[in-house]
VEXDREN-2710 file (C-alpha; in Angstrom, 1 decimal):
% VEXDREN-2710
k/r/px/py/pz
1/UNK/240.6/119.3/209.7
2/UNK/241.6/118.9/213.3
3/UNK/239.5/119.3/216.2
4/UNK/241.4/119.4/220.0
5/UNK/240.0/119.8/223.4
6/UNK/242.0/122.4/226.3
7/UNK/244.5/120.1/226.9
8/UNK/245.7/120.0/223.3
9/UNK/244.3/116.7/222.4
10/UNK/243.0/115.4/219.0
11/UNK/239.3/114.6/219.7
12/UNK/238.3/114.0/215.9
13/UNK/240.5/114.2/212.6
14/UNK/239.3/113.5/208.9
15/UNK/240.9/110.8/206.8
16/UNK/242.9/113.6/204.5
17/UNK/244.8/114.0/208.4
18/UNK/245.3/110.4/208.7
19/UNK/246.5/110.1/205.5
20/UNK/248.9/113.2/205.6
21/UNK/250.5/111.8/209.0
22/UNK/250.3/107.6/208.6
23/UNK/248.2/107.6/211.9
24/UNK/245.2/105.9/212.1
25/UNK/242.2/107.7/213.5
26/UNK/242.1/105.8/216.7
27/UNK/246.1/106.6/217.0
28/UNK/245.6/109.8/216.6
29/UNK/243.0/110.2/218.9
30/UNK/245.5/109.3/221.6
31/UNK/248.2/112.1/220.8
32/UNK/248.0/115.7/221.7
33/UNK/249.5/118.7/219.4
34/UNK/252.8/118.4/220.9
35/UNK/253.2/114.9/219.8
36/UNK/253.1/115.4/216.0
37/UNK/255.1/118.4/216.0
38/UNK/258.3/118.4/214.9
39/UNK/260.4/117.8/217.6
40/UNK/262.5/121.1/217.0
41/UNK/259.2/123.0/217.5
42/UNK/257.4/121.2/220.9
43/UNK/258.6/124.0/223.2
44/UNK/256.3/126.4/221.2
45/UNK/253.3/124.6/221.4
46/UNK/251.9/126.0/225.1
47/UNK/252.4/129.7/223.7
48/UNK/251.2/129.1/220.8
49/UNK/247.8/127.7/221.9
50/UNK/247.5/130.1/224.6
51/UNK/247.6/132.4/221.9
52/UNK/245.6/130.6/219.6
53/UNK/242.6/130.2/222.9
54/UNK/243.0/134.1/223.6
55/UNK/242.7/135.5/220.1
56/UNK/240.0/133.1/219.5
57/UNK/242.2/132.0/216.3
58/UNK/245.7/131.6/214.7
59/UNK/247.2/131.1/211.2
60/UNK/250.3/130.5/210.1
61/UNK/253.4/128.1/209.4
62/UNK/254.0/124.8/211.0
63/UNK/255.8/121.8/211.0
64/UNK/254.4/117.9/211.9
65/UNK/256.5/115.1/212.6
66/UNK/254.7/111.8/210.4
67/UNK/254.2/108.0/212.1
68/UNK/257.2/107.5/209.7
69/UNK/259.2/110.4/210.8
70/UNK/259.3/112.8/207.7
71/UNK/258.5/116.4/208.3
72/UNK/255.4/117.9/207.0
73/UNK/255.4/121.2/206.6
74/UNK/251.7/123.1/206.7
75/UNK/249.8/126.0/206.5
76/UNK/246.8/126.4/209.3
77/UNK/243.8/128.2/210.0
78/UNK/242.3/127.5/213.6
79/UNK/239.4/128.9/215.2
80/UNK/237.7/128.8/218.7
81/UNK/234.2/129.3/218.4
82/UNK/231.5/130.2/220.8
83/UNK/230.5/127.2/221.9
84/UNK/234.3/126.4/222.9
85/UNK/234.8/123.9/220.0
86/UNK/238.6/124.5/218.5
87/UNK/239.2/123.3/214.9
88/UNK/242.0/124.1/212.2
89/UNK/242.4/123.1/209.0
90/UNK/245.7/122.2/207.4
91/UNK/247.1/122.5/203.9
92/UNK/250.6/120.9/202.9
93/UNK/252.8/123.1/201.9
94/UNK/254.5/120.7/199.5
95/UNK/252.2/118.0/197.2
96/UNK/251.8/114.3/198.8
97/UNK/254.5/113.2/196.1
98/UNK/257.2/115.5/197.5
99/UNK/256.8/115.1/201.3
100/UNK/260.1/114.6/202.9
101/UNK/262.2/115.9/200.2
102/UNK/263.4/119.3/199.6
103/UNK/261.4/121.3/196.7
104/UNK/263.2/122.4/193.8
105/UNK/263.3/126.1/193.1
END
């Protein structure tokens, strides 16, 4: 689980995030959003969170860039509550052993 403030930066993370990315917590306490998405994906990240703020939630598909580089491809669920705290929770779409590789069919 992931919890950002209105300028799209990481206020608290759990371990499993850490541990999916590389980061360490402080580390990624000092990125926003756009800096662990995949590169190819960046440009989407102001819509999407104006989205995500207006709808008060967003699921769907989306793609982080690890400390090492590899892709990691996730499923989300974010919410805005009342009280203006924004959280999501991410699920790989692959298992730890196959991240960066391409899953067989």
């Amino acid at each position: 689980m992931v919890f950002v403030d209105a300028d799209r930066r990481y206020v608290e993370v759990t371990d499993g995030v850490c541990q999916l990315l590389g980061y360490s917590r402080e580390e990624l306490l000092a990125k926003t959003i756009d800096e662990i998405t995949a590169p190819e994906l960046r440009a989407q990240v102001p819509e999407t969170f104006r989205q995500y703020i207006n709808r008060g939630g967003l699921e769907g598909r989306h793609s982080l860039l690890a400390k090492d580089g590899r892709r990691i491809p996730i499923r989300y669920e974010s919410k805005v509550y009342p009280d203006g705290c924004r959280v999501a929770r991410w699920q790989p779409l692959n298992q730890p052993q196959d991240y960066g590789k391409e899953r067989a069919s």
